[in-house]
N, C-alpha and C positions, 0 to 999 in steps of 0.2 A: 504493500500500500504506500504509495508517496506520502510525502510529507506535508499537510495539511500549510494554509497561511495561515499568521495570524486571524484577518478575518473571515475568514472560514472557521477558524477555530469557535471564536465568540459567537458568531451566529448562529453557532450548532450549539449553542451551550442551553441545557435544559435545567430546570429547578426540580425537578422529580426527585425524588419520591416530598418533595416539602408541596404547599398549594402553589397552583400554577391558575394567574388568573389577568385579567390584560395591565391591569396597575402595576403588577409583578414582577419585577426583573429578575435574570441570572446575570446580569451586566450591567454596569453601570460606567457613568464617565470617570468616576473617580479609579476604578480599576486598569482603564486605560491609563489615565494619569501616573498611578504608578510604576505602571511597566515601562514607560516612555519616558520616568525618571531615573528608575535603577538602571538602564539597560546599557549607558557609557559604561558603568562600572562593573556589569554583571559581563559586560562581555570580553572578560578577559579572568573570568573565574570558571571554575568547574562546577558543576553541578551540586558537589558535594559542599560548596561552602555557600548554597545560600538555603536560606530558609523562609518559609512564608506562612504567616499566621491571621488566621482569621478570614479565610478566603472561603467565600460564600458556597462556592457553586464552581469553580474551580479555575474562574479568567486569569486569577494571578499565576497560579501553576503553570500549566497550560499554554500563557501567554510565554511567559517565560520559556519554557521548553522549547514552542516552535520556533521564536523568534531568534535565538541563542544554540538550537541545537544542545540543548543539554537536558545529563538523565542525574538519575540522585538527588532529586529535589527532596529537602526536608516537608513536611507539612504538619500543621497543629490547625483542626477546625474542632472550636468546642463542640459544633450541634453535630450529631450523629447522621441527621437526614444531611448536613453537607457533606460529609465524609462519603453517603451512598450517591449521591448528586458526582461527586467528584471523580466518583471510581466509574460513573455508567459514562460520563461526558468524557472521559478518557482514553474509554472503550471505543464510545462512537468516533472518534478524532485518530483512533489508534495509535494511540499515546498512555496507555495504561502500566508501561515500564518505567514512567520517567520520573517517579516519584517514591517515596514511602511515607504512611501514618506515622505520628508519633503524638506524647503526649507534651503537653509545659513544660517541658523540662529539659536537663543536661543534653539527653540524645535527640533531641531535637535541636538544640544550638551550640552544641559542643562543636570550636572551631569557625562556627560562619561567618561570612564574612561581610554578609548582605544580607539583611533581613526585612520581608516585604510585610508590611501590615494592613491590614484592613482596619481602622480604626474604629473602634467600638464605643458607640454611646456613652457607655457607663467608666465613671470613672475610674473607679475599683477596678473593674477589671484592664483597663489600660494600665494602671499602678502596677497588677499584678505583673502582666506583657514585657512593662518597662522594667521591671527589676528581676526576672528571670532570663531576660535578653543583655543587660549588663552583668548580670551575676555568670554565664555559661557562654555568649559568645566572645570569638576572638576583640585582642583587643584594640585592631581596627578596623572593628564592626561598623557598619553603616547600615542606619535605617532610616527604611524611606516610609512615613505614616500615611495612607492617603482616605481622605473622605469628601461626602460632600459638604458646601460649604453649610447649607442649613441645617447642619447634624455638629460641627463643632465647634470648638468655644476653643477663648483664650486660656482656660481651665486645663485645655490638653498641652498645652506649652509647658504648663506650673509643671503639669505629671512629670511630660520626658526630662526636664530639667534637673526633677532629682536624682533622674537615674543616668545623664547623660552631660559633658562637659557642651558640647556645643548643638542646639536645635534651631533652626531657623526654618521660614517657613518661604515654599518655593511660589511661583507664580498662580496664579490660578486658570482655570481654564475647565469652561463650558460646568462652569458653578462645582467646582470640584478641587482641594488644593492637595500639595501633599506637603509633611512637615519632615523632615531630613535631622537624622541624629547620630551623633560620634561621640567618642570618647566616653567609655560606661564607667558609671561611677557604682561598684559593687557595694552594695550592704549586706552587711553581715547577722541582719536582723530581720528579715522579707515582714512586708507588710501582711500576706495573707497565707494561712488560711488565717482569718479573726474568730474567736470564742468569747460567747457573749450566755451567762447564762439569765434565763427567761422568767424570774422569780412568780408573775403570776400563774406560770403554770408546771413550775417545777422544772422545767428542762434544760441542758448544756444546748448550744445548737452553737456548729464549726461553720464556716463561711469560706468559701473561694473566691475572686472576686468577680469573674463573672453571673455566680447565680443569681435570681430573683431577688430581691428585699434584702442580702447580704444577711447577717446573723441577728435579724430583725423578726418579729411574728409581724406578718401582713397584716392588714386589717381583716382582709377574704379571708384567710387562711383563720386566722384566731375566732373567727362566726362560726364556719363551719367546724372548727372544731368543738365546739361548744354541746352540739348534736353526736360527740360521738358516742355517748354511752346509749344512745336511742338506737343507735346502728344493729343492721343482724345479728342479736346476739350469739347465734350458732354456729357464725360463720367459721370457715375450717381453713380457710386462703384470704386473706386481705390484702389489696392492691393501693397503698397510695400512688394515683395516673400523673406523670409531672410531679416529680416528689421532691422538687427545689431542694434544702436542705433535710428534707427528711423529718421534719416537725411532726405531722400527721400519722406517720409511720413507725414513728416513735411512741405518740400518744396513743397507738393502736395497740404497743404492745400492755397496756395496762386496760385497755377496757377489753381487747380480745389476748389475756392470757395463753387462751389454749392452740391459739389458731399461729400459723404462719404466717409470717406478714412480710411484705415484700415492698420495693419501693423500686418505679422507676422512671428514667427522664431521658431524654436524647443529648442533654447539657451533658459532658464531662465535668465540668464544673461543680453540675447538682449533685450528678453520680459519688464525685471525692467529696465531697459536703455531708451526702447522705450516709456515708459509711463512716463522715470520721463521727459525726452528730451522734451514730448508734453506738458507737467504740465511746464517747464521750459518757453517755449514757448508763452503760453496762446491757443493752439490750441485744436481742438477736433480730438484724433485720438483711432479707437477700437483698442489695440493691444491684441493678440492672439496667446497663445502658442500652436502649433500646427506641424503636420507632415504632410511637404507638403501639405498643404490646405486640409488636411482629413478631418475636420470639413465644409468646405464650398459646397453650393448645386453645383449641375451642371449648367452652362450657368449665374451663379450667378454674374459675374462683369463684367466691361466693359472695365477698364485697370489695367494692371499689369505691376510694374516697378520690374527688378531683377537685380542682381550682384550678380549670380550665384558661390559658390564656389567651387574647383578643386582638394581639398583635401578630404579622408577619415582617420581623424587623420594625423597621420605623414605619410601616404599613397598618392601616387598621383594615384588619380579617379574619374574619370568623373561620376561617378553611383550618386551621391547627385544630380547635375547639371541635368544629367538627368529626374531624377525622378520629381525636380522642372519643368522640361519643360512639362513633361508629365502634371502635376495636373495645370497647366496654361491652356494646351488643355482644359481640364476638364471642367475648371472652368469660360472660360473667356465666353461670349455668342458671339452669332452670330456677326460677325462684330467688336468687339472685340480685343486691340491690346496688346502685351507683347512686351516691350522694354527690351531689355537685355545687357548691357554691357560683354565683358570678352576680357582675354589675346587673344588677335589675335593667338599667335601660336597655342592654343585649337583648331582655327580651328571648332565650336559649330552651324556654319551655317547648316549645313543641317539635324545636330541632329535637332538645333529648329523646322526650316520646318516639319521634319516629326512628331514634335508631335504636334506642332502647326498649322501652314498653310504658306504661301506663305510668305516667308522672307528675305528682302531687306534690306542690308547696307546704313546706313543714316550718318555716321560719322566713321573716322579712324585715332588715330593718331600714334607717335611713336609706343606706346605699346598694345592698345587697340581697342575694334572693338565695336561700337554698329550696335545694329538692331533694326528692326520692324518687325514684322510678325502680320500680321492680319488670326484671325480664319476666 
């Protein structure tokens, strides 16, 4: 098979297995922008000394590969559906050699020498990026951050700052910049994972910095959990769906004792969160990184607790929320109940019903609506 161009590459780039819907992107101008920044410098490195994090859907990889001719791309994507996005758009491109998974960490940046970011909203988690990228890459590492520009603040300057001698920020171009960083200043104290414990309701909860609410109880989260002693009490498998740090999963294993209780998210982030939160605890909980319960059989549990979210990135889309509703149907067995918290103005009642079964509001307050629905 020849060697794909660049754009060819991008145009074939799909969001699948995540929602695919026309607001939706697998690409964006800030993705170009970074490639079209690193690329003086990446072209005269080997594959093995660069690495790229946080790439959606796989433009940064990819770009880089056909543009450069280069294989041993590192790669770190927190969400699991980009990781399957990454590996099919690969495929289809016939480009599925030129990379490897890895996690935050050491073997992921151990040595590199260019490191391509996708910059993330959230502070925390940039903080994290920025100080596991000074603490493991070479030590004339270059990064190049790129977003668009309605997504970030002066606020991500303050970040790389402390983890880097020099940041300045490049040109912009078609509402997109990218911020350029050297010289890492390693600490020997990492900001994250944070441990916060939760005195109203008795729990440690560990924090990464990309997950949901950081070492915080949500608002969502602390309502529905309020309803968990009304849960199946029978139940013999319990599922916290999206199990952020693992709160839910946690408080599952005191009102279901006897049952197994499981926990799982497509976040890496939620995944290390949720198992250190249950080690923090003294509890026993499986946590599982996973897409939408792809992994689990049919008719396989008996309750699932969710805090469905509402977002697709910086996107508002119900298609994630969805897609959890649907693999609850799937997965809960006969009899079987999913409690679900979300913003009342969602409005998610009759989505649930339909993918689940008959569903009745149990609780409502100012901002929030839980359910039950029994398969």
């Amino acid at each position: 098979m020849p060697v794909p161009d660049l754009e060819t590459v991008l145009a074939g780039l799909r969001r699948s297995p995540d929602a695919e819907a026309p607001n939706l992107f697998a690409v964006d101008a800030a993705d170009r922008l970074i490639i079209d920044s690193a690329s003086d410098v990446v072209a005269d490195l080997a594959g093995a000394s660069v690495a790229v994090i946080g790439d959606r859907y796989g433009a940064l990889t990819l770009g880089m590969a056909v543009v450069h001719g280069i294989t041993g791309i590192r790669v770190h994507q927190d969400s699991y559906t980009g990781e399957l996005a990454l590996a099919r758009n690969a495929a289809e491109a016939g480009l599925d050699g030129v990379y490897r998974s890895c996690g935050l960490d050491e073997a992921l940046l151990d040595g590199a020498e260019v490191v391509l970011v996708q910059l993330p909203r959230s502070l925390a988690e940039l903080t994290e990026i920025a100080e596991t990228i000074a603490r493991f890459a070479a030590a004339d590492v270059q990064v190049f951050a790129g977003g668009r520009d309605k997504h970030m603040t002066p606020a991500m300057n303050s970040v790389l700052r402390h983890s880097f001698e020099s940041v300045s920020a490049g040109r912009g171009r078609q509402k997109a910049r990218v911020l350029t960083a050297s010289g890492p200043l390693a600490t020997d104290v990492p900001s994250f994972p944070v441990t916060e414990v939760l005195g109203d309701v008795e729990l440690t909860v560990v924090a990464h910095g990309a997950v949901f609410a950081g070492a915080k109880l949500d608002i969502g989260t602390r309502f529905l959990a309020t309803f968990m002693g009304r849960m199946k009490p029978d139940a013999r498998a319990v599922v916290d769906l999206g199990c952020g740090t693992g709160i839910l999963a946690c408080l599952a294993t005191r009102t279901h004792p006897d049952a197994r209780i499981l926990a799982t998210d497509r976040s890496a982030a939620a995944v290390a969160s949720a198992r250190a939160s249950a080690q923090a605890n003294g509890v026993v909980v499986d946590v599982v990184r996973d897409d939408a319960m792809g992994t689990f059989a049919d008719s396989s549990v008996d309750l699932i607790v969710c805090n469905p979210p509402f977002h697709e990135g910086a996107s508002l889309h119900t298609g994630s929320a969805e897609k959890l509703f649907a693999a609850a149907g799937r997965v809960l067995a006969p009899g079987g109940e999913l409690w679900t918290v979300f913003n009342t103005h969602l409005a998610y009642r009759r989505a649930i019903a339909d993918a689940v079964g008959p569903t009745e509001v149990v609780g409502k307050n100012a901002k929030f609506t839980v359910t039950r629905s029994i398969v």
